[in-house]
C-alpha positions in Angstrom: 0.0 0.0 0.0 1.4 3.3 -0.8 0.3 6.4 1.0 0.7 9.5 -0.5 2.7 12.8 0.8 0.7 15.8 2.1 2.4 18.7 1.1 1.9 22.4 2.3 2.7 26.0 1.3 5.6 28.0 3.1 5.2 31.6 2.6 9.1 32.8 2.9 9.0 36.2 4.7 11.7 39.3 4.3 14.6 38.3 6.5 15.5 40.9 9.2 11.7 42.5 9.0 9.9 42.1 12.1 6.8 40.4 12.7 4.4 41.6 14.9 2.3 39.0 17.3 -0.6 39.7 20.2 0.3 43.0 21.8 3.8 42.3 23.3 5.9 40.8 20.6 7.5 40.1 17.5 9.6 37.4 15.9 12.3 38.6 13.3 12.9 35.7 10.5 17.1 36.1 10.1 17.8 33.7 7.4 16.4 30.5 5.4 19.1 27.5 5.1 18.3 24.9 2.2 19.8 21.6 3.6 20.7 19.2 1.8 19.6 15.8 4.2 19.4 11.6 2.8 19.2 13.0 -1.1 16.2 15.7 -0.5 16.5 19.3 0.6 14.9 20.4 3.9 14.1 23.9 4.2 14.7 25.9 7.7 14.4 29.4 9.0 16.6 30.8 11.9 14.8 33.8 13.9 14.5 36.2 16.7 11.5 36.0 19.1 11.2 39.1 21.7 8.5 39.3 24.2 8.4 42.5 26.0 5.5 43.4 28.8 5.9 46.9 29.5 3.8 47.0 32.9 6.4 44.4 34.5 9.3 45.7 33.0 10.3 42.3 31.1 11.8 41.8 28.6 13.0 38.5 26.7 14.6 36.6 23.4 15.3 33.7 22.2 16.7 32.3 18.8 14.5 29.9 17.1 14.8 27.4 14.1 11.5 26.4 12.2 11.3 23.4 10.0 8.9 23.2 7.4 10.2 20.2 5.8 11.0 18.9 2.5 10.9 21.2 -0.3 9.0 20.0 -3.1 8.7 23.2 -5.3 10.9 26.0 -4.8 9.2 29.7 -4.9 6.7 28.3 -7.3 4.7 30.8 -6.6 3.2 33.9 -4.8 0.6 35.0 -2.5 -1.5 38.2 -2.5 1.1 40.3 -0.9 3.7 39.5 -3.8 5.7 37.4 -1.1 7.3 33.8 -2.8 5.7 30.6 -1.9 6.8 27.2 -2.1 5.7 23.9 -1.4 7.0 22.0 0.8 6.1 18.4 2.5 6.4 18.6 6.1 8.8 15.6 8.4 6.5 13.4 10.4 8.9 10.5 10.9 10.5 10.6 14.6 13.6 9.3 12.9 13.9 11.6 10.4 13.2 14.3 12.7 16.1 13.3 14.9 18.7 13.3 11.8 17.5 17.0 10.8 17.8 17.8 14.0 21.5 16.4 14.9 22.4 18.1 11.3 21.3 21.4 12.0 22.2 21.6 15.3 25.6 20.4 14.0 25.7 23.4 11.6 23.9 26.6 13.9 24.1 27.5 17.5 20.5 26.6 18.2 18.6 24.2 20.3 15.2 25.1 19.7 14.2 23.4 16.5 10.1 23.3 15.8 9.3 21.0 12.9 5.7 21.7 11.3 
């Protein structure tokens, strides 16, 4: 029996322009590494989160890494704000998520690493 691969759309945003969530902070995606993982390329994105609260006086980052997944189609497209699209199928084996993991983490100075 062969099951067949969902895939999704990534919508790459502007690196280094913030991105505004709820009403105290923004994430900042840095930079989008194409890696190159058992003959397929896995796409991740490296970012800032800050989360500020003004009425306690905290404030905090952290670095994260998302991982889409596997890229399918590269920019293949675009969505209404003219920003590139591409298709991507995201990693739902445990195994495979481990590998990714090991090789990123092997490559960046990260340990948060969210897989879609």
């Amino acid at each position: 029996m062969v099951i067949a691969s969902k895939t999704t759309r990534y919508t790459h945003l502007e690196p280094g322009k913030d991105v505004v969530f709820g009403i105290a902070g923004f994430y900042t995606p840095q930079q989008e590494v194409r890696l190159e993982y058992n003959g397929r390329e896995v796409l991740y994105i490296i970012g800032q989160v800050v989360l500020e609260s003004s009425c306690c006086s905290i404030s905090t980052d952290w670095t994260y890494t998302l991982v889409p997944g596997y890229i399918v189609n590269w920019q293949n497209t675009k969505n209404e704000d003219g920003l590139p699209v591409s298709e991507v199928e995201p990693v739902r084996d445990k195994k495979e998520r481990a590998g990714i993991r090991q090789a990123i983490q092997a490559r960046e100075n990260t340990t948060l690493i969210d897989f879609w």
